[in-house]
N, C-alpha and C positions, 0 to 999 in steps of 0.2 A: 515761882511755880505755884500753880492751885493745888491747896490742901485737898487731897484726895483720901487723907484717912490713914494711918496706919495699918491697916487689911490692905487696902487697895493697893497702896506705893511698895506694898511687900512683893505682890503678888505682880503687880504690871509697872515693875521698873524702867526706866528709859532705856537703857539698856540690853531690853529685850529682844529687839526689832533686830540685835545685832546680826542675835544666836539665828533667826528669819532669813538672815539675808546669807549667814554663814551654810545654812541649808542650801540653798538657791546655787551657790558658788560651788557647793560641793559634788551636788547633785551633775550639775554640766562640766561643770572642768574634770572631776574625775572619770565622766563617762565619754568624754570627746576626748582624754588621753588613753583609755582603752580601744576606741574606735581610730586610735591616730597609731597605736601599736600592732592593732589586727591589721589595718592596712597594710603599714609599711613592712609587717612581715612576710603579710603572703602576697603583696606586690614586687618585692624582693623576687619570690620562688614562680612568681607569672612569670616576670620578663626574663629571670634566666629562664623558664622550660619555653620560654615563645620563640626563642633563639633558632632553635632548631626545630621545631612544632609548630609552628605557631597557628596551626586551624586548631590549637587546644586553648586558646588565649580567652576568647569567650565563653568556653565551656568551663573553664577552672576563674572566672571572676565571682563565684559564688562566694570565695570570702573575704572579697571585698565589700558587697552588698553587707551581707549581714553584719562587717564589722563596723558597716557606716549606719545599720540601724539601730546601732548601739549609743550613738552619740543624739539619737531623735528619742528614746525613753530619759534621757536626762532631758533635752530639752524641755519636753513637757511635764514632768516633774517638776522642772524647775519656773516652769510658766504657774503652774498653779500654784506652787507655795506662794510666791511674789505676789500674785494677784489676792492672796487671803492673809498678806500682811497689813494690816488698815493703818490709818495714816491717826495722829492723835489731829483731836477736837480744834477748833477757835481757841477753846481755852485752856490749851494746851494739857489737856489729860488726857493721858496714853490709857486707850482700851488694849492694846494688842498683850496679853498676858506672859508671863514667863513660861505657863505649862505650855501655849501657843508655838512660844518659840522654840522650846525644846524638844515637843513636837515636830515641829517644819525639818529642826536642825536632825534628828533623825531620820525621816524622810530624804533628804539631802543623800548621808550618809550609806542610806539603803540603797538607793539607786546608784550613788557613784561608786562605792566600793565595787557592787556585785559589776558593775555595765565595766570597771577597769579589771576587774579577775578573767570577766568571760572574753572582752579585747586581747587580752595575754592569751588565752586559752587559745581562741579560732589564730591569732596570729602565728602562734606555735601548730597548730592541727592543719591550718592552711597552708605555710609555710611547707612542711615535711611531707603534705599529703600531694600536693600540687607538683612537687618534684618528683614525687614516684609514680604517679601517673605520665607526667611526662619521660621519665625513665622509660617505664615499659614500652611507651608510643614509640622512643625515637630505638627501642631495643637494645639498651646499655647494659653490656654485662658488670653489674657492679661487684662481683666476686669471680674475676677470672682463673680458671683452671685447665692445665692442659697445654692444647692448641689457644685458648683465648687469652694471651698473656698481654693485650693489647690494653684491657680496661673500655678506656672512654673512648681510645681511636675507632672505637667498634660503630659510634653513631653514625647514623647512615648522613650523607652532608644535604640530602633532600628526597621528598615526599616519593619520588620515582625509582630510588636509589635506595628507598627503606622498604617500598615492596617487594623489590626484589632476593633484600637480604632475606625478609619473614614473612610469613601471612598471619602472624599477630599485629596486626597496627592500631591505630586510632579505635577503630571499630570493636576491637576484640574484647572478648568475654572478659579473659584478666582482668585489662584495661580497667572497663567497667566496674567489676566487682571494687575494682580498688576507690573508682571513683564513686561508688556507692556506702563504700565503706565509708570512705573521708566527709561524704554529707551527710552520714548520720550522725558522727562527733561533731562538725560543726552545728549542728541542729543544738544538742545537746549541750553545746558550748554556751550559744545562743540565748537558752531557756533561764541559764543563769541573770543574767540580767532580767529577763522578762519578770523571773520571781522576786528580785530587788523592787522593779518599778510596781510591782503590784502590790507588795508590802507598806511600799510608801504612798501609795494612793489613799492605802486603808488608814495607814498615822495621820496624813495630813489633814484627814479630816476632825480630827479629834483637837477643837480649839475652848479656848477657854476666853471670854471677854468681861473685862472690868465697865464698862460703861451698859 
């Protein structure tokens, strides 16, 4: 290996590029496993409430969207650290530096932790919130008392059969509010990763180079 100096072999070990790549890894796998748990949670609470609703199915896939653009702030995070890890010389001396790397490898860090907290989050807020929207739609008395000792036989078994029971359906004010309530936590869910990947834009620019 070329003598690069005591300073330099301190500061830009071979070894560096690892910490780089261990950013890059973390940045996407932990943010496509948050986008793979927002999915599956509130794709769970889609296709039970489409069961018997199902003109709610497109209106309640809002967390799915956002929990699959969960997994594109990792991507790109993780395309630009990759792209600003430099490859060493002809003569085999590594410019990419240690501060570089630990650098990148927190940026990684920043993006996938926040993008897997905020996938758990919309999964869970998507999941709970998607079911009581379509509760209200199909008219589920979820605490019966009285005459309603029936519970869930209460769902109307279709769209012609549920107007008749109420004149709260789909359209109603409830409805709404509920469904307005649920996308302003998924919003909010959301923002979490967006303040990860913004974090890590700003680390990864902070490089250090030996040649």
């Amino acid at each position: 290996m070329v003598d690069q100096g005591p300073g330099v072999e301190a500061q830009c070990p071979s070894w560096a590029a690892s910490l780089g790549y261990m950013g890059v890894a973390a940045a996407v796998c932990l943010s496509n496993w948050g986008s793979a748990i927002g999915t599956w949670k509130s794709g769970q609470s889609i296709i039970y409430t489409g069961i018997r609703h199902p003109s709610s199915i497109m209106k309640n896939v809002i967390p799915i969207v956002m929990a699959g653009v969960i997994g594109i702030y990792g991507l790109i995070v993780g395309v630009i650290i990759a792209q600003s890890i430099t490859l060493p010389s002809t003569d085999r001396e590594n410019s990419y530096s240690l501060y570089s790397g630990l650098a990148h490898l927190c940026a990684g860090l920043c993006t996938g932790c926040s993008g897997l907290g905020a996938g758990i989050c919309i999964g869970i807020v998507g999941d709970y919130g998607v079911r009581a929207v379509g509760y209200r739609a199909s008219a589920v008395t979820l605490f019966p008392t009285g005459a309603e000792k029936d519970g869930y036989s209460n769902i109307p078994d279709s769209e012609d059969v549920a107007e008749a029971h109420t004149d709260d359906i789909s359209g109603s004010e409830d409805q709404n509010k509920l469904f307005v309530g649920m996308l302003i936590m998924l919003i909010f869910s959301e923002a979490l990763a967006l303040y990860g990947m913004i974090v890590a834009l700003i680390v990864s620019q902070h490089q250090y180079s030996c040649l």
